[in-house]
SEGUTOR-864643 format. One record per residue (C-alpha): residue number from 0; z, y, x. Coordinates in pm, whole numbers, plus 32768, in hexadecimal, padded with zeros to 4 digits. Example, Ala and Ser with C-alpha at 12.3 -4.5 7.8 and 13.67 -1.06 7.14 Angstrom:
<sites>
- pos w v u
- 0 830C 7E3E 84CE
- 1 82CA 7F96 8557
</sites>
This chain:
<sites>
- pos w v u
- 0 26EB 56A1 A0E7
- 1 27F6 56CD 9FDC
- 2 2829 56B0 9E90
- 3 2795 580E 9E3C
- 4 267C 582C 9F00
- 5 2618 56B2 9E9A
- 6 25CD 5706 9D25
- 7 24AA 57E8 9D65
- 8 241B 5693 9DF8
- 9 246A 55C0 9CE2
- 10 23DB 56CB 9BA2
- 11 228C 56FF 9C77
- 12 2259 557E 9CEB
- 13 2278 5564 9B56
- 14 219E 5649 9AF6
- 15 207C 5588 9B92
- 16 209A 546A 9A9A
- 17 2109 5554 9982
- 18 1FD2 562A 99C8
- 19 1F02 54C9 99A7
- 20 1F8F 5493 984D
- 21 1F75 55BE 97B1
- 22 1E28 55D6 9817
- 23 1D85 549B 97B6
- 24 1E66 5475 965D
- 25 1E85 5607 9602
- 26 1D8C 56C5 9699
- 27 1C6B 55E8 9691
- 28 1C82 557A 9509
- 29 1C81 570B 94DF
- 30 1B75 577E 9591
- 31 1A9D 5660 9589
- 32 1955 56B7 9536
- 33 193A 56C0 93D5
- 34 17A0 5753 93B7
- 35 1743 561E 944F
- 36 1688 5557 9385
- 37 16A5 5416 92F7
- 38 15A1 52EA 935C
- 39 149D 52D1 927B
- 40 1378 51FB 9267
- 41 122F 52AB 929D
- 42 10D0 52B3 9353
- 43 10C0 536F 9484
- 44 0F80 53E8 9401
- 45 102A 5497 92FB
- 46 113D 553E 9414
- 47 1032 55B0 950C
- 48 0FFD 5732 9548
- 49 0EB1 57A6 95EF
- 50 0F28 5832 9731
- 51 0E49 5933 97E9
- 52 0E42 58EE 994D
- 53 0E62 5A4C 9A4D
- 54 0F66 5B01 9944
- 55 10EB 5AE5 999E
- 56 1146 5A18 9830
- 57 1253 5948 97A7
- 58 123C 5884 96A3
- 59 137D 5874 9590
- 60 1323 56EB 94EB
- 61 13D9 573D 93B4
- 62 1479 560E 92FE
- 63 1415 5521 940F
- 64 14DC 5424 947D
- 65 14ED 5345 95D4
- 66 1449 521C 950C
- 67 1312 52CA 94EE
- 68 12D3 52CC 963C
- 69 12D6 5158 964D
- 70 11A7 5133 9533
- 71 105C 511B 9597
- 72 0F2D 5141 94C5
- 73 0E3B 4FDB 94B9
- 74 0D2C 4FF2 95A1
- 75 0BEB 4FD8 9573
- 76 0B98 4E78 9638
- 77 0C6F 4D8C 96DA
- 78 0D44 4DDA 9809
- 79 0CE9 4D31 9981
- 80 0DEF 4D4A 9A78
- 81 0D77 4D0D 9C0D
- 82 0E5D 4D22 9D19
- 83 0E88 4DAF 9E79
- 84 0F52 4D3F 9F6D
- 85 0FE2 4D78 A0EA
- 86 1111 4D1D A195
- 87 11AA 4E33 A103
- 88 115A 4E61 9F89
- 89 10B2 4DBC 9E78
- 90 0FED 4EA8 9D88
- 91 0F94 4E54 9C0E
- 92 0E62 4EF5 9BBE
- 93 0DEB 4F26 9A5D
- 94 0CB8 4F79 99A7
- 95 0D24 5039 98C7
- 96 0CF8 51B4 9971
- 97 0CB7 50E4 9AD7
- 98 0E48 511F 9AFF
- 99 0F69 5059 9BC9
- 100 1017 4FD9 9ACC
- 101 113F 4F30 9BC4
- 102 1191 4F34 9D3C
- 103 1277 4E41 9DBD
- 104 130E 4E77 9F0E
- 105 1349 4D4A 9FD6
- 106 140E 4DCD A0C4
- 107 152F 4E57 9FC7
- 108 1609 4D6B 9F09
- 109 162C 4DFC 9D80
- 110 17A5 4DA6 9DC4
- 111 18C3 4D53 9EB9
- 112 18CE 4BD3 9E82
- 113 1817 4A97 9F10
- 114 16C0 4A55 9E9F
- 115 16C7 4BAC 9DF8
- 116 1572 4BE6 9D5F
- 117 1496 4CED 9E28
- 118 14D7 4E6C 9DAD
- 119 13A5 4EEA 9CB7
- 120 130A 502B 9C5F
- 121 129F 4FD6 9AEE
- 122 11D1 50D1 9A45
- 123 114D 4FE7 9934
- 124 1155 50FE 9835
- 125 109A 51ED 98EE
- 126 1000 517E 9A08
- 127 0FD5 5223 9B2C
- 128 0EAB 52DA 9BC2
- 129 0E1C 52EA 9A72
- 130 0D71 5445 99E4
- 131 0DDC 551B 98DB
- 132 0CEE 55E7 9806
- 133 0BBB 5556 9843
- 134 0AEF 546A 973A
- 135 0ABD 52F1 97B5
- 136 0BAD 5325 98A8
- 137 0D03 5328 9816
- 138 0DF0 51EC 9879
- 139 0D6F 514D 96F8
- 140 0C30 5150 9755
- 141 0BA8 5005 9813
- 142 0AEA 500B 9956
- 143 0A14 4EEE 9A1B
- 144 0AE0 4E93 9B23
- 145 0A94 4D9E 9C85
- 146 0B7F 4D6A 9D71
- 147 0AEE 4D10 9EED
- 148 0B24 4BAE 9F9D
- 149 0C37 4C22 A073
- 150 0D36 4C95 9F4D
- 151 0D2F 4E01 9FFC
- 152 0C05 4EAF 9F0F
- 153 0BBE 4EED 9DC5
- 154 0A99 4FB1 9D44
- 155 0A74 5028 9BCB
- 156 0983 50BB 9AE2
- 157 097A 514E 999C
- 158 0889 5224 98B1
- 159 08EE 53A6 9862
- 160 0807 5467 9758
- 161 06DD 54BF 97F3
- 162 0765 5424 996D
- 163 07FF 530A 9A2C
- 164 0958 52F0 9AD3
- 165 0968 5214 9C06
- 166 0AC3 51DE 9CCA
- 167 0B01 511B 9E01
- 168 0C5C 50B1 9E62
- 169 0C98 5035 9FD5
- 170 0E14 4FB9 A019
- 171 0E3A 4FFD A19F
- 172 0F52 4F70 A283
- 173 109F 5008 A1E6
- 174 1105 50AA A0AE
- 175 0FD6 5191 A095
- 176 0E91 5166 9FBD
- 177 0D54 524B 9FEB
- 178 0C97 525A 9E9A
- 179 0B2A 5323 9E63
- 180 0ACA 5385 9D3C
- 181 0971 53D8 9CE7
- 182 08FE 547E 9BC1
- 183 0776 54A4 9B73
- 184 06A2 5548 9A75
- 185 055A 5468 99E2
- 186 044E 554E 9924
- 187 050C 5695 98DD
- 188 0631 5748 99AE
- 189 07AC 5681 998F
- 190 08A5 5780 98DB
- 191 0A10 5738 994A
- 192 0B2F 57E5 9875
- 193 0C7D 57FF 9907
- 194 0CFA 56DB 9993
- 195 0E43 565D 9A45
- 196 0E82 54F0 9AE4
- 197 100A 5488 9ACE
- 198 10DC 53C5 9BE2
- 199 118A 52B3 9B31
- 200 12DC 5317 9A8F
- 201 140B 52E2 9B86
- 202 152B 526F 9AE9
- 203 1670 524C 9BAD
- 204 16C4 50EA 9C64
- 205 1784 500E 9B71
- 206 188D 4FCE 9C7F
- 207 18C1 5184 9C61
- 208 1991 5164 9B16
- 209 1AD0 5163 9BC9
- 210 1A9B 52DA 9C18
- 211 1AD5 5346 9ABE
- 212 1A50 5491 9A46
- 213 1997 54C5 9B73
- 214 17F7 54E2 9B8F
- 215 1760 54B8 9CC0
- 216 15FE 54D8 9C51
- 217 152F 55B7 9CDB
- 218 13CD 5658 9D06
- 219 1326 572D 9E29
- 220 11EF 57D9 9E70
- 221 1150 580A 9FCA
- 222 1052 5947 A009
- 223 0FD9 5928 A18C
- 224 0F35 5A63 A18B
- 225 1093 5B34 A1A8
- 226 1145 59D7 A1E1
- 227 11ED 5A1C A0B4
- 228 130A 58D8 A046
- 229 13A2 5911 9EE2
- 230 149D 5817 9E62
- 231 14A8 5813 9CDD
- 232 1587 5736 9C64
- 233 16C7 580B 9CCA
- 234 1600 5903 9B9F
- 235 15D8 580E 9A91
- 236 16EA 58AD 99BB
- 237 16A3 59F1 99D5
- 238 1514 5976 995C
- 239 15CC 58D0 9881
- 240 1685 5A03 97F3
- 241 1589 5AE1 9801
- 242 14B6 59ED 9716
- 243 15CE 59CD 961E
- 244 1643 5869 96AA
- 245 1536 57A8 960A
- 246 1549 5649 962F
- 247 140E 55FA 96E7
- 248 1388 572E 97BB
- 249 1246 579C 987C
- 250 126B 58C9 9971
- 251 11DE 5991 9A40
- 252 12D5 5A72 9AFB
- 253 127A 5BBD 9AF2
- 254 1272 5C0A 9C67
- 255 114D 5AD5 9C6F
- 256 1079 5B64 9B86
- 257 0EFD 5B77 9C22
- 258 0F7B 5B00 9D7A
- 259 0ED4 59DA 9DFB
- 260 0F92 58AB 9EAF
- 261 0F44 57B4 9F7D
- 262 102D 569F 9F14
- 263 10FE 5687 9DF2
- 264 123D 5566 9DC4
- 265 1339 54B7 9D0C
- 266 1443 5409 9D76
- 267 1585 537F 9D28
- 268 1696 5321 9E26
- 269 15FC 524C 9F1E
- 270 146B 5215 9EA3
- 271 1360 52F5 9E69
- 272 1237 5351 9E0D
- 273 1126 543B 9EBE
- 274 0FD4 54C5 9E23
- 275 0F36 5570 9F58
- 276 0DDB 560E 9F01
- 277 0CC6 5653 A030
- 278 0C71 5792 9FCD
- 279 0D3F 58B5 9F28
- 280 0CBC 58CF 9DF1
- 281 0DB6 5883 9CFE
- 282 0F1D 5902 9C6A
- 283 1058 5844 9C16
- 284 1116 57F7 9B14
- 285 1256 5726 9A8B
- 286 1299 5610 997E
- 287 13FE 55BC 992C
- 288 14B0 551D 9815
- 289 160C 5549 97DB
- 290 1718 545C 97C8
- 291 17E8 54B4 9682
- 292 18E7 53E2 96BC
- 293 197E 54E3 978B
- 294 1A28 561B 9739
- 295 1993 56DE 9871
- 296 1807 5724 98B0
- 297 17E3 55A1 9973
- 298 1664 5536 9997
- 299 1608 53AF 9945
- 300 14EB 53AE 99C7
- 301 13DE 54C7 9A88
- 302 1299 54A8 9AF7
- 303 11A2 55AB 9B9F
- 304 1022 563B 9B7A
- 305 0F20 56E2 9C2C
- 306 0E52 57C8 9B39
- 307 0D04 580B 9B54
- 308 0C33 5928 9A9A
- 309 0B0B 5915 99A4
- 310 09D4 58AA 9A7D
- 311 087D 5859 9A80
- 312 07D3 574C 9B20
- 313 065A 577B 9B4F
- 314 0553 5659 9B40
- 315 050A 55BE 9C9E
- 316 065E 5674 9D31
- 317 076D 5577 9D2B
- 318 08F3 5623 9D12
- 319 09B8 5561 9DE1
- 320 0B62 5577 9DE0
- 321 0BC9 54B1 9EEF
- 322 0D66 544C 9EF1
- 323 0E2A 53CA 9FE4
- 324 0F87 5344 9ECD
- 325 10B5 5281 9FA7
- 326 11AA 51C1 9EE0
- 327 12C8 513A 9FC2
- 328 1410 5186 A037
- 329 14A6 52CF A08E
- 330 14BA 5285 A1ED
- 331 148F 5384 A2C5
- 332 13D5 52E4 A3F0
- 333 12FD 521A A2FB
- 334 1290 536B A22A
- 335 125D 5427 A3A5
- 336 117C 5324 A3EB
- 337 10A1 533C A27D
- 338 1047 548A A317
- 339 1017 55D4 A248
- 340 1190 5646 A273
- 341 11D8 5542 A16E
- 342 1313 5524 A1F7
- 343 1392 5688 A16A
- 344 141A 5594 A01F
- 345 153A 557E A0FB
- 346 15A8 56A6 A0DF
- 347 1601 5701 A21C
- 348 1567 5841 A231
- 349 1664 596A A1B5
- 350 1591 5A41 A0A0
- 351 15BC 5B55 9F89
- 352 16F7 5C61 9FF1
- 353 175E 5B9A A111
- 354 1630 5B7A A19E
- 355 16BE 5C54 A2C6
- 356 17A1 5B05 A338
- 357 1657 5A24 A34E
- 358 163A 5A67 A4AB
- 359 1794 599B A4EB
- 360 1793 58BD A3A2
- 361 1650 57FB A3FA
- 362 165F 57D1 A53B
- 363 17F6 575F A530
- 364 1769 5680 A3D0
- 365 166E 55CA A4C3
- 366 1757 55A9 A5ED
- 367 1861 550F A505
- 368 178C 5415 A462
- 369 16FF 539D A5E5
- 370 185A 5378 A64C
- 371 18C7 52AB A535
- 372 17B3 51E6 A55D
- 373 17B1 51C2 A6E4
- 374 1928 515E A6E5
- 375 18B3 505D A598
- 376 17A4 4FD9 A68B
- 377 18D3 4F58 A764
- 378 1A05 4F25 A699
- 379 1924 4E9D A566
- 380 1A40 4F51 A47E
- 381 1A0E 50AA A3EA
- 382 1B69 50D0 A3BD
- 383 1B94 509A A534
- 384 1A89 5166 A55A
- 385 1B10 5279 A47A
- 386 1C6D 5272 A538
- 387 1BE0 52A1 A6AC
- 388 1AE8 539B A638
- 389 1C1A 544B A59D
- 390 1CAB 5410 A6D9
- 391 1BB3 54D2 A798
- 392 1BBD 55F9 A6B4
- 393 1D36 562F A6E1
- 394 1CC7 5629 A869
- 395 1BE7 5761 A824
- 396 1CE4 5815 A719
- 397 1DDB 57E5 A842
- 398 1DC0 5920 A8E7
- 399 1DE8 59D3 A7B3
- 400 1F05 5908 A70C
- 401 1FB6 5926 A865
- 402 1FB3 5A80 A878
- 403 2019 5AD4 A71C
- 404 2115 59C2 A768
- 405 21B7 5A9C A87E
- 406 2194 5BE8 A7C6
- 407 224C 5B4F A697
- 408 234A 5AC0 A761
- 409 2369 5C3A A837
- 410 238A 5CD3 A6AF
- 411 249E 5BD0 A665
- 412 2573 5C33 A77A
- 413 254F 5D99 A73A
- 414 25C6 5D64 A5EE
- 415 26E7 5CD2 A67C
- 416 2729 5E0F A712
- 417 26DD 5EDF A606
- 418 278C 5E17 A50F
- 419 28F4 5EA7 A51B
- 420 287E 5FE8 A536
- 421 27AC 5FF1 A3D7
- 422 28D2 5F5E A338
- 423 299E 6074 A3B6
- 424 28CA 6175 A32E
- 425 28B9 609E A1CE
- 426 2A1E 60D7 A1A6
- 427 2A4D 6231 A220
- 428 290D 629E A129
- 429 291F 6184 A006
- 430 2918 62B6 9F20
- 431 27FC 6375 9FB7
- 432 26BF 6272 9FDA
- 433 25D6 637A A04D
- 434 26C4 63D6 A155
- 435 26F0 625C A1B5
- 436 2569 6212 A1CE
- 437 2555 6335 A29B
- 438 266A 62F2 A39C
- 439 2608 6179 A391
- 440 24B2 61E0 A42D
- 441 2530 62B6 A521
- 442 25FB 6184 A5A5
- 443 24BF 60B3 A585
- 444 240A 618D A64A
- 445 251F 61AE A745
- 446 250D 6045 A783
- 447 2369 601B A787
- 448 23EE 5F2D A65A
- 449 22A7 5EFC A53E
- 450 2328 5E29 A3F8
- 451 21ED 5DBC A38B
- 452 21D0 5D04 A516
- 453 22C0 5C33 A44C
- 454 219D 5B7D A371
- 455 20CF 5B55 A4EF
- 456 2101 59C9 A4B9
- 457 201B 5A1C A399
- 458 1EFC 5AA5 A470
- 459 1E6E 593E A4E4
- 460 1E67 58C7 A38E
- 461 1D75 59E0 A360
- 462 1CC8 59EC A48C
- 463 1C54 5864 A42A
- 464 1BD3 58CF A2D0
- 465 1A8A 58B9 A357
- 466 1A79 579C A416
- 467 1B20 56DF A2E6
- 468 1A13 57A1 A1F5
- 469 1906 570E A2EC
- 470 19B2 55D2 A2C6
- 471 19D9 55AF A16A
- 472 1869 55F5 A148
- 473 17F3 54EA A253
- 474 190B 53EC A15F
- 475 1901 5426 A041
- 476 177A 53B5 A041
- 477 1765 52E2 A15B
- 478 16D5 51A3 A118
- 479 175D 50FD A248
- 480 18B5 5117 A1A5
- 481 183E 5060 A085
- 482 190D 4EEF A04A
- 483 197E 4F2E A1B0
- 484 1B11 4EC4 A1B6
- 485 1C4B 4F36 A286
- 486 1D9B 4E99 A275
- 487 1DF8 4E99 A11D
- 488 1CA5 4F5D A0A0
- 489 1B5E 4EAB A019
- 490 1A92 4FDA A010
- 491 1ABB 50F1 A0F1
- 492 19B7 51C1 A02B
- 493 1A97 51BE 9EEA
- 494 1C16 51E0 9E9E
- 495 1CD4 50A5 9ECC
- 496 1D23 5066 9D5F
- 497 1E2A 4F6D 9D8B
- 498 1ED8 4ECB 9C36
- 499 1D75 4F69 9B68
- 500 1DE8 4FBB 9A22
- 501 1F1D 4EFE 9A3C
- 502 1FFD 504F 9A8E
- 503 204D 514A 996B
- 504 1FEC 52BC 9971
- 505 1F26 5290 9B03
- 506 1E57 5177 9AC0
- 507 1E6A 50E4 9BFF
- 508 1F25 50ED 9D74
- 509 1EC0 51AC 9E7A
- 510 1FA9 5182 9FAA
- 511 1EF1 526B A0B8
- 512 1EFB 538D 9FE0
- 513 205F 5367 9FAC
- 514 2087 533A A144
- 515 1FB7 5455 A17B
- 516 20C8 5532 A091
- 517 21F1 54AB A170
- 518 2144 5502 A2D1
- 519 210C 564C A241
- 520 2278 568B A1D8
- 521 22FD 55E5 A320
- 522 2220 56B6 A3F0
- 523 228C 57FD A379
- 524 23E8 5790 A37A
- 525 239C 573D A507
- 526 22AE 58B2 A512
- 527 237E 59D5 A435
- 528 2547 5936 A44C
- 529 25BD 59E1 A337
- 530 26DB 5A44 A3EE
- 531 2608 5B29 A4A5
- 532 25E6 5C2E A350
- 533 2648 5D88 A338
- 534 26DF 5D93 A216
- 535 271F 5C90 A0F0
- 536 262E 5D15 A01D
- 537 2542 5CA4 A13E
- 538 25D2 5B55 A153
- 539 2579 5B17 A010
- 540 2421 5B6C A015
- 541 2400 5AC1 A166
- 542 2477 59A4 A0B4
- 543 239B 59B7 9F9A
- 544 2257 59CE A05F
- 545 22DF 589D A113
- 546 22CF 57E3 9FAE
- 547 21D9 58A4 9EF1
- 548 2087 586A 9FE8
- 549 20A9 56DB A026
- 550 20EB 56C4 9EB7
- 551 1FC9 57A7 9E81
- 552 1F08 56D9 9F7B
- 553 1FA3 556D 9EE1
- 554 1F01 55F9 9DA1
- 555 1DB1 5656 9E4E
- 556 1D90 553D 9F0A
- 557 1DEB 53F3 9E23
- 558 1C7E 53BF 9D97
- 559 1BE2 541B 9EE1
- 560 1B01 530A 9FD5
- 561 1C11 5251 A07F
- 562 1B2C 5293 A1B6
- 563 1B77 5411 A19F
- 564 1CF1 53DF A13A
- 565 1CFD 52F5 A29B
- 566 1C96 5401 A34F
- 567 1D89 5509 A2CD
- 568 1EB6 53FF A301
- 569 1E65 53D3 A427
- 570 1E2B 5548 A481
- 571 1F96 5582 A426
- 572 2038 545A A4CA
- 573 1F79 54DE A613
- 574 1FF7 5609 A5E2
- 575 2183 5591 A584
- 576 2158 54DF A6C1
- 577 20EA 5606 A78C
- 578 2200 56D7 A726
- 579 2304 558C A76A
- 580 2285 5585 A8DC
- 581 2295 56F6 A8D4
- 582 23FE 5744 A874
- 583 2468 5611 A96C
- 584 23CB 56B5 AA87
- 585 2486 5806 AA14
- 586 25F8 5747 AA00
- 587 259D 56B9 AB4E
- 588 252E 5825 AC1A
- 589 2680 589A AB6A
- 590 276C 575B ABD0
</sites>
């Protein structure tokens, strides 16, 4: 590469650090959100707006700040805290509201270092499980509570006007919890209002801040009787938007409103939540707060709700709502096994305008995620793992890539042909370009020549789009990945973040992306010579697109999973060494 065609390289490789500055020390000062409200001190009580359950709302908290959500109004009697316990997780239940105030997972270290406490889900704030909207029941008002001999039981009672409220909590072998509730009328019928009971708010893992700027909470809802899977954190903005970006914000969405679900979630990255009712008989809804000390629509915390309607309970005809609620890990084999397609939280099934793909995307998602784990279960290294399964999918592409290989290469040498010809004609009709684009094409067609074959080294790049969006869905939330090393990376399930905050404008290193970039460049180098153009106008451009996409992709790419920038590496390399083995074969049929 010379001189001339190496300073397109340099001004767009700068632009990437450039961008970084002006955006964090211009752009983010400017449009910073200045309507967001300053902390103030006040009582939640005072911040509270009735919500009517079964009506799409949202609720704009004017003047309320993040700190409010942290004060709690005194309760009426002392709190007792039991606990529950398997091999698996330790609940904290409370009380107040007959809520889970904590769950530790014992399985899950909080971070990647020795003797690392265990990770925990703590909803000390606003407990989870706890009711909404109904007298006596609220997570400030105190219930009896006995736990059982074995650790794995809890039963609580509490007095409602004019009824009693009995719940029964039974921790079974994993991450799941059944809990009954049982609401009964004394002299005169019970009359429920509107009431909702809340997962605990998610908040992103405190090992996530890394990935700057990006959210990866989320919320879904689950309706069996059309098998209907709706993920709702991808339309937190827009709810957020729509509502006049309040700070905190209770939704509906407006396709939800009056349609019952069977489970409801939240989630962040790699733990969730699940509310799963027995019968249908409840609606969904959405609790978010925003973080404000971003300049973009970023959640700090979400939480979910069933909703229930105004109803009556008569004397001597106990309402029972019986739940099944999992709090664990987003892992896929561990939420199939829960039952009641819990593990749609994955995401692995392809909804809204795409829906169409599902039929591939789901079914490529699950196959990925067995591989990677099949090849783990021998190599005990995901990045291993990741390589070979990469491995096998440039086995399957290889059909494909070989044949667009060979008609590339059959376009190339016709363009040799061609090639005097054109440049003929550009001389004899440099003053008439109609004339010229005309003739051109005649010679084109002469010669079964097709210029755009020229970008065929393009088409596998393409063809893998879905295999790597499959990919980067099975990454990006696979738990398996998490802490997992390779080489030179600690955490395959987040960027490598060498030299943190120890390198102006980036941040932080990230060799693989910058790999990836080069294997690109090299590879279309090996796929499209540039000696092969038409005409130096299409030089040039050939030339471009050979710097323009890896920087494109460089830029992408640098704050992506290492485990999904691995994969793409090693894609290309593959493929550089397909085409090596490829063009020796050639020299040698010629020799």
């Amino acid at each position: 590469m010379n001189k001339k065609d190496l300073l397109p390289v340099i001004l767009l490789a700068l632009l990437i650090p450039a961008w970084m500055f002006f955006d964090s020390r211009v752009l983010a000062p400017k449009f910073a959100d200045k309507s967001a409200p300053a902390a103030i001190e006040q009582s939640a009580e005072n911040t509270e707006i009735p919500i009517t359950a079964g009506a799409a709302e949202i609720r704009a908290a004017e003047n309320v700040a993040e700190a409010v959500e942290t004060v709690i109004p005194e309760p009426r009697e002392d709190e007792v805290v039991v606990v529950l316990k398997n091999d698996k997780v330790e609940l904290e239940l409370t009380s107040f509201g007959g809520g889970i105030k904590s769950a530790t997972l014992l399985d899950y270290p909080e971070f990647d270092e020795e003797n690392s406490p265990k990770v925990q889900l703590s909803f000390t704030n606003a407990p989870a499980m706890t009711y909404t909207g109904l007298a006596g029941m609220e997570y400030t008002d105190a219930l009896n509570i006995e736990v059982s001999e074995d650790g794995l039981s809890a039963i609580l009672r509490g007095a409602l006007e004019n009824g009693i409220f009995e719940r029964t909590i039974t921790l079974g072998d994993g991450y799941t919890l059944t809990i009954k509730d049982r609401f009964s009328a004394t002299a005169d019928d019970l009359n429920l209002p509107a009431f909702r009971i809340y997962s605990g708010r998610m908040e992103n893992p405190a090992d996530t801040k890394a990935m700057k700027g990006m959210s990866i909470l989320g919320a879904d809802s689950y309706s069996a009787s059309d098998d209907s899977l709706n993920y709702w954190g991808r339309r937190i903005e827009k709810l957020f938007k729509n509502s006049d970006s309040p700070v905190v914000l209770t939704a509906t969405p407006d396709e939800m409103r009056g349609v019952p679900v069977d489970w409801v979630s939240a989630k962040n990255k790699f733990f969730t939540q699940i509310i799963a009712l027995e019968n249908s008989t409840a609606t969904m809804a959405i609790r978010t707060t925003r973080d404000t000390n971003h300049k973009r629509i970023v959640p700090h915390n979400i939480a979910s709700a069933l909703v229930f309607e105004p109803t009556t309970v008569q004397a001597g005809s106990p309402m029972g709502l019986n739940y099944t609620y999992y709090i664990g890990p987003k892992k896929y084999s561990t939420l199939k096994e829960a039952g009641n397609n819990f593990e749609g939280v994955m995401e692995f099934k392809t909804i809204g305008k795409m829906a169409f793909m599902n039929w591939l995307m789901e079914p490529a998602r699950k196959i990925l995620l067995w591989t990677l784990n099949f090849f783990f279960g021998i190599f005990h290294n995901y990045g291993v793992a990741i390589i070979i399964t990469t491995l096998l999918v440039r086995i399957l592409f290889w059909p494909l890539t070989h044949k667009s290989t060979d008609k590339m290469r059959e376009n190339s040498e016709k363009m040799q042909e061609v090639q005097p010809k054109v440049k003929a004609l550009q001389e004899k009709y440099k003053n008439n370009p109609t004339k010229l684009r005309e003739e051109t094409m005649k010679v084109y067609q002469e010669h079964g020549f097709n210029p755009m074959g020229m970008m065929g080294g393009c088409l596998p790049m393409f063809v893998q789009l879905p295999v790597f969006i499959a990919l980067y869905t099975v990454l990006r939330n696979a738990i398996e990945l998490r802490y997992m090393g390779f080489l030179w990376i600690s955490d395959l399930s987040t960027p490598e973040n060498l030299f943190m905050d120890k390198i102006p404008f980036i941040h932080s290193l990230n060799i693989l992306p910058i790999v990836m970039a080069a294997s690109m460049v090299w590879q279309q180098k090996l796929s499209s010579p540039t000696s092969m153009a038409a005409t130096p106008e299409q030089q040039q451009q050939q030339k471009m697109m050979m710097i323009m996409m890896p920087v494109m992709m460089l830029f992408f790419f640098y704050s992506m999973p290492s485990g999904l920038v691995l994969y793409w590496t090693t894609s290309n390399l593959l493929m550089i060494g397909q085409t090596v083995f490829r063009n020796a074969r050639k020299k040698r049929a010629k020799a």
